[in-house]
Structures are given as structure tokens and as C-alpha cells.
C-alpha positions as CSV (number, residue, x, y, z in Angstrom):
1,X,-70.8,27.3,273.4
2,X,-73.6,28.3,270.7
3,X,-75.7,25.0,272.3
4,X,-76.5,27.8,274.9
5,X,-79.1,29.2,272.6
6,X,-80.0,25.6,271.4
7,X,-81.3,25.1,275.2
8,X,-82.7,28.5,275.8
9,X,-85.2,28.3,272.5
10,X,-86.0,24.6,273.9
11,X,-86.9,26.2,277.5
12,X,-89.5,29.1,276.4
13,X,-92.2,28.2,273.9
14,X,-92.8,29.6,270.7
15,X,-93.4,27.9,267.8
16,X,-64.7,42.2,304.7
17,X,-66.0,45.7,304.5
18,X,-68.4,42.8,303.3
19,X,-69.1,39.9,304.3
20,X,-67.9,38.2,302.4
21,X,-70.5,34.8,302.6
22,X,-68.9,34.5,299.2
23,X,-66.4,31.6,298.1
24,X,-64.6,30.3,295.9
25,X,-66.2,27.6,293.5
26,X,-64.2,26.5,290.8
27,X,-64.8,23.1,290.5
28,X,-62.5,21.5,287.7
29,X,-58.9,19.7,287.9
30,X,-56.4,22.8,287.6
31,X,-54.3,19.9,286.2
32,X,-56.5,18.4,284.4
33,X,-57.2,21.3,282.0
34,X,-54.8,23.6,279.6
35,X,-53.9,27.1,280.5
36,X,-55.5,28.7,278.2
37,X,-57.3,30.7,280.4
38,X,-54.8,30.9,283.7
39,X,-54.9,34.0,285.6
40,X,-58.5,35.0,284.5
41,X,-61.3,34.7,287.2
42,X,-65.0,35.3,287.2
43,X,-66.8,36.9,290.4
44,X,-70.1,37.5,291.2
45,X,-71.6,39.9,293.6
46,X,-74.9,39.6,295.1
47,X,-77.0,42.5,295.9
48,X,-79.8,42.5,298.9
49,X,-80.1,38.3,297.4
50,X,-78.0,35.6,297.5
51,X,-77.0,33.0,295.1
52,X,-79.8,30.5,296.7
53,X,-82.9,32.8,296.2
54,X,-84.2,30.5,293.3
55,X,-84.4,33.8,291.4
56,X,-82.8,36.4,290.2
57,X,-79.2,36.2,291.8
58,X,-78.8,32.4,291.7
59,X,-80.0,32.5,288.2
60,X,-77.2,34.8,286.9
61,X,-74.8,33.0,289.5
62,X,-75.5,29.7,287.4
63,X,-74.7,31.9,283.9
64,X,-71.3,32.1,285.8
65,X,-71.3,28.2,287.2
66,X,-71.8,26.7,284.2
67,X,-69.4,29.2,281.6
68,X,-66.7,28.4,284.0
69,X,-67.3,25.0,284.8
70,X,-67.3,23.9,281.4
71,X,-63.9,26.5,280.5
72,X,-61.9,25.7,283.7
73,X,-62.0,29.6,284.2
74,X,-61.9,30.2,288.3
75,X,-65.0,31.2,289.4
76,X,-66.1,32.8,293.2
77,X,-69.5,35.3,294.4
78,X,-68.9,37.9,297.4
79,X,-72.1,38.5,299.1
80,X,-71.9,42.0,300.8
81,X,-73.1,42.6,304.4
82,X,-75.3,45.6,303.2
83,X,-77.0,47.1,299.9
84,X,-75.2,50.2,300.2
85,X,-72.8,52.2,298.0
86,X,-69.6,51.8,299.9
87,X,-70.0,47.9,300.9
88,X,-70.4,47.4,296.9
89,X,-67.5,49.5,295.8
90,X,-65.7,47.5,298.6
91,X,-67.2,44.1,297.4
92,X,-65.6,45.1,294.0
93,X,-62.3,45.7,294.8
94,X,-62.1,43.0,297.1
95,X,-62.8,41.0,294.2
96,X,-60.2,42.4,292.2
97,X,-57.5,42.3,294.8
98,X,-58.6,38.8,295.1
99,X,-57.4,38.0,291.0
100,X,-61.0,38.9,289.4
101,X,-61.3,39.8,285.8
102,X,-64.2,40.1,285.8
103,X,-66.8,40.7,287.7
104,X,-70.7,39.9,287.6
105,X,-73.2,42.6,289.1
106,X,-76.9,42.0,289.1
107,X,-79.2,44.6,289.9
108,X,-80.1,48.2,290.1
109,X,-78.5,48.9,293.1
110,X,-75.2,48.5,291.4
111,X,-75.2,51.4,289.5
112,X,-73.2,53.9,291.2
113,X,-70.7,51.5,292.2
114,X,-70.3,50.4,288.7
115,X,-70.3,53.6,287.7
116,X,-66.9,54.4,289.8
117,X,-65.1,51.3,289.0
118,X,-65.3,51.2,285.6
119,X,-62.8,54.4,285.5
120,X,-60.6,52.6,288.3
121,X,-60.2,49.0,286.8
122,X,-60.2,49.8,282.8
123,X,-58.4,46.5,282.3
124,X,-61.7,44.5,284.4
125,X,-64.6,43.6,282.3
126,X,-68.2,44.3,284.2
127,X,-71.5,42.7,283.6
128,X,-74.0,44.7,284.9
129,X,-77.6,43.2,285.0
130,X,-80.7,45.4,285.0
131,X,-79.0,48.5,285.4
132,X,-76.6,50.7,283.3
133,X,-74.3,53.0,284.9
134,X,-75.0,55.7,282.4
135,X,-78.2,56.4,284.6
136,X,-76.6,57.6,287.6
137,X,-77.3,60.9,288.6
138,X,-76.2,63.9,291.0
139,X,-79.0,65.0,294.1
140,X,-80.2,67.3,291.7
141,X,-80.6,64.6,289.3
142,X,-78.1,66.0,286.6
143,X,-76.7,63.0,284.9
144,X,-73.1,62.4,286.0
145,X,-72.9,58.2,285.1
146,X,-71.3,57.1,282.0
147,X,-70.9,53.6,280.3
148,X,-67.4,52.7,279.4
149,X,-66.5,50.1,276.9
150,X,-65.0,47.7,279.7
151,X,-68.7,47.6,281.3
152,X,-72.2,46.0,279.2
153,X,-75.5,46.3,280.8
154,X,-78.3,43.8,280.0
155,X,-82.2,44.8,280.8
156,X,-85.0,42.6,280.2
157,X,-88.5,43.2,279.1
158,X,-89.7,42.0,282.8
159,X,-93.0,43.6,281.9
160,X,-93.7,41.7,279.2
161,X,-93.2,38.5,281.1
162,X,-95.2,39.6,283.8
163,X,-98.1,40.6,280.9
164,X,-97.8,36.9,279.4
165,X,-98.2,35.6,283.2
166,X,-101.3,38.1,283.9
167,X,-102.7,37.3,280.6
168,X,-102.3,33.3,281.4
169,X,-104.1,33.4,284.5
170,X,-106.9,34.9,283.6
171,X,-107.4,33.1,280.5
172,X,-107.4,30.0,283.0
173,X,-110.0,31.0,285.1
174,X,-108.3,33.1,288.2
175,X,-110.8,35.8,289.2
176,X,-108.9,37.1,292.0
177,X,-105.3,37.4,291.9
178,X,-102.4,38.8,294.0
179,X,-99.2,40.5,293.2
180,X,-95.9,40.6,296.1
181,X,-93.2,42.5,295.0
182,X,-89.7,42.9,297.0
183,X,-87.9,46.2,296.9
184,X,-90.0,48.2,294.7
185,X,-86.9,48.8,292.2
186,X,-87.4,49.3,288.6
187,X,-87.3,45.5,287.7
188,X,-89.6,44.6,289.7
189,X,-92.6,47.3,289.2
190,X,-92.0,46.0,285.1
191,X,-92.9,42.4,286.1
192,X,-96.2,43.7,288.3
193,X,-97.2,45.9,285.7
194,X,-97.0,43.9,283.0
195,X,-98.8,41.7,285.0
196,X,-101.8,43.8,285.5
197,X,-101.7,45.0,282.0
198,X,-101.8,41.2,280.9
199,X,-104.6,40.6,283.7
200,X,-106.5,43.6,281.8
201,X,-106.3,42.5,278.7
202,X,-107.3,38.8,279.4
203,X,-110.3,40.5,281.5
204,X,-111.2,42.7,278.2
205,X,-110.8,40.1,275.5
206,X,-113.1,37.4,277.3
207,X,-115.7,40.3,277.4
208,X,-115.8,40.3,281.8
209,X,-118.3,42.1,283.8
210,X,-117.0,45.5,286.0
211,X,-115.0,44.6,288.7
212,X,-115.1,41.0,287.7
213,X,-111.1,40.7,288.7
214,X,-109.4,42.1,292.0
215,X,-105.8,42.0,292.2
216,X,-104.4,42.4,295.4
217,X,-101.0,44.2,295.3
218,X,-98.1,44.4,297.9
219,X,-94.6,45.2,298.3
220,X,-92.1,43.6,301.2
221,X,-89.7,46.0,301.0
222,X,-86.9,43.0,300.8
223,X,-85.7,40.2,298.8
224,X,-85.7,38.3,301.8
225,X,-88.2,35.5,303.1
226,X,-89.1,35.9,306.4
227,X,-92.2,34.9,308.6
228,X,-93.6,38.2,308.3
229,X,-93.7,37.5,304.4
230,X,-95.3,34.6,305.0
231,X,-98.0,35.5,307.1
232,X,-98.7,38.3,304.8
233,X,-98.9,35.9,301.6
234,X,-101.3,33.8,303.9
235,X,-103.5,36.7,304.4
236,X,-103.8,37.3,300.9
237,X,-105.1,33.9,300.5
238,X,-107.3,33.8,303.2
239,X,-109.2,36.9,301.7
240,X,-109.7,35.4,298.7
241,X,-106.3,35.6,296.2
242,X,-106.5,31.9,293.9
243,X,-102.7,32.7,292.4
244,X,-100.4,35.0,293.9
245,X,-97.5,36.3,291.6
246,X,-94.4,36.1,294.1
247,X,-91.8,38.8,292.6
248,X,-89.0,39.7,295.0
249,X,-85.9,36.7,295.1
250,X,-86.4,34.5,298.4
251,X,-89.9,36.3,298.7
252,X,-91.2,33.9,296.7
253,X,-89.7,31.0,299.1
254,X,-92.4,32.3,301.7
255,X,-95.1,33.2,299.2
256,X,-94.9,29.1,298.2
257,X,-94.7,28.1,301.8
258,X,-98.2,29.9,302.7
259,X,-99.7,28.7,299.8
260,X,-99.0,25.0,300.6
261,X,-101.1,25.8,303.8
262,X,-103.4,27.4,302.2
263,X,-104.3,25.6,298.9
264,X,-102.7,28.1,296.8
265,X,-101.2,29.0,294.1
266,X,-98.2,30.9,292.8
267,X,-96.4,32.7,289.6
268,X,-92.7,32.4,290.2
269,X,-90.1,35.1,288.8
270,X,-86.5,35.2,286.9
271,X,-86.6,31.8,286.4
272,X,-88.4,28.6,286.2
273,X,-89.4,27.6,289.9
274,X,-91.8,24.8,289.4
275,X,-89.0,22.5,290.8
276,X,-89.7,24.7,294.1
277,X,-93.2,23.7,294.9
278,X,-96.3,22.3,293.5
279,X,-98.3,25.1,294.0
280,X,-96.2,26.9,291.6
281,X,-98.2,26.8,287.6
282,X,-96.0,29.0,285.9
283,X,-92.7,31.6,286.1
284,X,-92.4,34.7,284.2
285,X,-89.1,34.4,283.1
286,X,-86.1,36.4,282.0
287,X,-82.8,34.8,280.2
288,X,-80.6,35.4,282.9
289,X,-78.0,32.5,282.8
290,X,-78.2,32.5,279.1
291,X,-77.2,36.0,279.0
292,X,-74.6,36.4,281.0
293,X,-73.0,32.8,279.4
294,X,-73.3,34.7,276.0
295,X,-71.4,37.5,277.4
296,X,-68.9,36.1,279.1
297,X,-68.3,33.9,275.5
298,X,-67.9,37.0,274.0
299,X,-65.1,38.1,276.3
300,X,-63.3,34.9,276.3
301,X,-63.9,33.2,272.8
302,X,-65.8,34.4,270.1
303,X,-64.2,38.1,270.2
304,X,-67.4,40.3,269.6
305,X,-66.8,42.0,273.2
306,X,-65.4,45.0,271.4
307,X,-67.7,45.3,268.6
308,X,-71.1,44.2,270.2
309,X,-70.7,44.4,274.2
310,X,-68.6,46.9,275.6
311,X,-70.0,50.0,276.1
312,X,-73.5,48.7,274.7
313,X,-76.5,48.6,276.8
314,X,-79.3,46.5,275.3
315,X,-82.5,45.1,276.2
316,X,-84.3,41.4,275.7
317,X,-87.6,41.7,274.8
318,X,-90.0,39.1,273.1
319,X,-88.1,39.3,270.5
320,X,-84.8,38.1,271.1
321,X,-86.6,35.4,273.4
322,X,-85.3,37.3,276.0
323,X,-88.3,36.7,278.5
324,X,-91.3,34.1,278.4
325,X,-92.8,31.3,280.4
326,X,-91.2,28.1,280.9
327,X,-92.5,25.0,278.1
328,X,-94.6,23.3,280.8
329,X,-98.6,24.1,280.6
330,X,-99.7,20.9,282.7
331,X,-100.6,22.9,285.4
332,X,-103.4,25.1,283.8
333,X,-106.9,23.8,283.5
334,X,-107.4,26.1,280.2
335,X,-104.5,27.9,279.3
336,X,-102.8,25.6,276.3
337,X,-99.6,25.9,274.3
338,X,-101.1,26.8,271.0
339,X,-103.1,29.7,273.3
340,X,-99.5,30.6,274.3
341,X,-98.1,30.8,271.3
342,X,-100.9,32.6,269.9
343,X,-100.0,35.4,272.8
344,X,-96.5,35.5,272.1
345,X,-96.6,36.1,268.2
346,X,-99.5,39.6,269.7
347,X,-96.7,40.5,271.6
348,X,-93.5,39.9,269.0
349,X,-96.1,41.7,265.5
350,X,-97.2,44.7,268.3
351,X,-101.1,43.7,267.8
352,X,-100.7,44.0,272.2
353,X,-98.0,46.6,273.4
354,X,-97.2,46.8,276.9
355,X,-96.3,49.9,278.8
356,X,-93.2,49.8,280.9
357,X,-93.6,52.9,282.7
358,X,-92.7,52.7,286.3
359,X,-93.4,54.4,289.7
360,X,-90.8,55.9,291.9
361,X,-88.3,53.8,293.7
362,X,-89.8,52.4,296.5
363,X,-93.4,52.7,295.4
364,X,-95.8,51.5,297.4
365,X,-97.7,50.0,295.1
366,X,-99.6,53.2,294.0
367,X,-98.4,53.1,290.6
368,X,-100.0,49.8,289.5
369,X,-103.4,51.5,290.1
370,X,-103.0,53.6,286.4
371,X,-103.1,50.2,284.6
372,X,-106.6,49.3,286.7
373,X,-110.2,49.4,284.3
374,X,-113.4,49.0,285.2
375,X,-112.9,45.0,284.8
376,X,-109.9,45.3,286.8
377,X,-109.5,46.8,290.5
378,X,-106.5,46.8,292.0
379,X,-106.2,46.7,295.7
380,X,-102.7,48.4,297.4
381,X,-102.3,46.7,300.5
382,X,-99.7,48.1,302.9
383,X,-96.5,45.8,304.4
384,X,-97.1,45.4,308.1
385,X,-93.3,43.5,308.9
């Protein structure tokens, strides 16, 4: 199972009560395989996604494909009707009752449900991805979450991704840029301001005139794609955005449609997306399958669960080649390989630092503005769905 790193450092460069949409997909011989791992079973739970968003939630669904696959563990995802507290703790048990040992949870939202099932299953490994149940509060935000060792909680240095993409664009000649952001959760502000920060510092180190760059910035409110996404990424075009960075799951699935119509061009999210359309040039990336196949190996072969995951809460940065852009520069005019390596070491030595301070959840935008400069003006446009 260690070729899972072996492919990761090839892909970035550096020198019921829910609905349950969910199914079962175990796809090997029960016959055909030993019994090693009989009676264990994998499930993962979307949150306001699904596991065919091209993004986030079908990128940690595929950590879970291809562990299983190759381990002849059973696999299955739930998909709840709603984001909400109850429909999740539901989801979760559901899974359970349904044979689940362990159980897959990507995103924020998951927190308080987490944080409740952890006590109730003990004996039922959870994954949690960007979010920590430890960060759960009261309404009077007194901390009440914990993190027990049957749970680990992976974050990833989204705004350094979204820096190297910022950074990148700029450096190949984008002037005017646009940012569309899903649910303004925490994940998701990182990746825009990084992105801004990387736009900035591009915009400094070439030496641009005031107000030389304009990035348009916007938030859907959803994951999901819709028309009134679309129509919205096609006004940002029409008013003069060369590259929008499309940050929200199935967002980006209507952000690549308008700029097919519109001559275009996008910055995919989570994972590489180039597959998804032409117009797309690069994807700030996070290791989401890799991740949760390295944690799910640690549960189920190599041992380290107790010593290295449960109960542990870490974060992959630039330095664990946790986030980064995918090894394909073809579609830049300027931006080369040895320029992105070059980046990547500022980033890994500290010569550029990125902040990763956030707004509140469900910022409008707003909170983008503190990483504007003189070079760079950013431009909150408001959601009209």
C-alpha cells in the first residue's frame, strides 16, 4: 500500500431519515478473496455534495474505492437528504446498523455529529475531513467538542493551494481574475484567500501598476450546480474575468460550462479537473484520496492507528505535499515547471507565508477584501439565485 505515496509525489510537482442516494459498492468476488477482513465495512457520508461533484466528496469517496477495492473490504456512501445536525447523526447510525466500521465524513458540517458519535460507537473508527470535533462549541461558544482516539481529523493547507494558483495566474499574464466560492465554510474562504494573497504577491513581485489586477469575488451559497450558477459565472466573464477560480464541489461543473460559452477559463479545486473541460489550466489541489487511503492502511494493516491517528488532528501543508497543483503546465502561456518549483520551495523555506485567517461562516465575501493592495482590488459581488 506504500505505492500510494509513490503516485501522489508523481501527481504534484516539486523537484431514511436520509436519503439515502447511497449504495453499496463493493466490487470484488466475496469468494474470490480470503477473510481476512470479513465483517469490516467502510462508509462514506456526503455532506451538502455527492460523490460525483468532481471535487471534494468524490475525491475522498475514491480514497475509499480504491483502499477497498484492492482489500476486498465492503465499501458503501449514504448521501443525506439535508446538511443538518440530525439527518447526519441519522446518516451515521444508519451506517452502523447497516455493518459499518468505519465510517468516512468529509467536511465541516460534520462536526457536531461527529462529535456525538464518537462517545456512542467507541468500537467505530471515524475519519473526519476538514473538521475536528474538538471545535464544537455551546451558543455561547464555550467549547463542549472533544476528539476521542476512535476519531482522526485531517485539514489541509487549502490556502496555500489556492496562493500557488493566484500566484500562477498572474505570473501568466491574467489581469482580471474571478473567485466563486460555494458555502462560505472554513475550507473554502482558505482556498480564496490564498488565492488572492498569491494574486498579490505575483502582482507585487512583477512590479504592477495600482489597480493593475481586479478580482471579482462571489459566493453561491451551495455546492450545487445549477443554472443560476451558471449564469452568474457567465456574467463574470462577460465583464471582463480571463480565469475564474471555481471553489465550491459541482459549482465548478457550471463555472466550466459558462466558460465554454464564453471563451474562458477556469482553476478547478480538491482535485485535478483538467479531465472535466478544456477550459480548465490548473486545480489547486489537496491529497484527499491519498489521505484517507493512508488512514484507512493504518487501521487495517500497518497498525499505527493507535500511536499516530486516533485522537490526532493534523494538517497537510506544503510540506508533507499535502496540497499543490497537478504536474501538467501545458496550458499556461508563461507559467513553467521550473517557475513552479521555484514557488513551491518559497512556500516549503517560509521566504512567502500565507495567512489562513478566515471570515465568519457564511461570509459574503467581505473578508477577502483585507488581503486587497493597491495592485490588487477585489470586487464582492453579491449571489442573485
Amino acid at each position: 500500500m506504500k505505492k500510494f505515496l509513490v503516485l501522489f509525489l508523481a501527481l504534484f510537482t516539486i523537484t431514511a431519515l436520509v436519503s439515502c442516494g447511497g449504495t453499496d459498492e463493493t466490487t470484488v468476488d466475496p469468494e474470490a478473496t480470503t477473510n481476512e477482513f470479513e465483517g469490516e465495512k467502510i462508509v462514506l457520508i456526503t455532506d451538502k455534495g455527492d460523490i460525483t461533484d468532481k471535487s471534494f466528496n468524490q475525491g475522498a469517496y475514491e480514497g475509499v474505492q480504491n483502499y477497498a477495492t484492492e482489500m476486498g473490504i465492503d465499501y458503501a456512501y449514504l448521501k443525506p437528504a439535508e446538511a443538518t445536525d440530525a439527518l447526519y447523526i441519522a446518516a451515521i447510525q444508519q451506517a452502523i446498523a447497516d455493518g459499518a466500521t468505519v465510517i468516512v465524513t468529509p467536511g465541516y458540517l460534520f462536526e457536531p455529529a461527529v462529535n456525538l458519535m464518537q462517545h456512542d460507537y467507541p468500537n467505530v473508527k471515524f475519519i473526519i475531513l476538514d473538521a475536528n470535533p474538538a471545535n464544537v462549541t455551546d451558543e455561547n461558544f464555550n467549547p463542549i467538542g472533544t476528539i476521542e482516539d476512535n476519531v482522526h481529523s485531517i485539514f489541509y493547507a487549502e490556502h496555500e493551494a489556492g496562493f500557488l494558483a493566484g500566484y500562477a495566474a498572474v505570473m501568466d499574464g491574467y489581469r482580471h481574475l474571478g473567485f466563486m466560492g460555494g458555502l462560505a465554510v472554513p475550507a473554502v474562504q482558505r482556498f480564496g484567500h490564498g488565492y488572492v494573497q498569491g494574486i498579490a504577491q505575483a502582482a507585487a513581485d512583477l512590479e504592477l501598476a495600482d489597480g493593475a489586477i481586479t478580482v471579482d469575488y462571489l459566493y453561491t451559497g451551495d455546492f450545487a450546480a445549477t443554472p443560476e450558477v451558471q449564469a452568474a459565472a457567465a456574467a463574470m466573464f462577460q465583464s471582463g474575468a480571463e480565469v475564474i477560480f471555481a471553489c465550491g464541489g459541482a459549482v465548478g461543473q457550471s463555472v466550466m460550462a459558462a466558460a465554454e460559452s464564453h471563451s474562458g477559463k477556469v482553476i478547478g479545486v480538491d482535485v485535478d479537473q483538467s479531465a472535466d473541460s478544456e477550459t480548465v489550466i490548473t486545480s489547486a489541489m489537496k491529497s484527499l484520496t491519498l489521505s484517507v487511503e493512508l488512514a484507512l492502511e493504518a487501521i487495517f494493516e500497518t497498525g499505527e492507528w493507535d500511536a499516530n491517528y486516533g485522537g490526532v488532528s493534523t494538517t497537510l501543508t506544503v510540506d508533507e505535499l499535502g496540497v499543490g497543483l497537478p504536474n501538467d503546465f501545458s496550458k499556461f502561456d508563461i507559467f513553467t515547471q521550473a517557475d513552479y518549483d521555484a514557488l513551491y520551495a518559497k512556500l516549503v523555506d517560509g521566504t512567502f507565508v500565507v495567512s489562513d485567517v478566515i471570515g465568519a461562516f457564511g461570509d459574503d465575501g467581505s473578508a477577502a477584501e483585507q488581503f486587497a493592495t493597491s495592485i490588487v482590488l477585489v470586487n464582492v459581488i453579491a449571489f442573485e439565485g
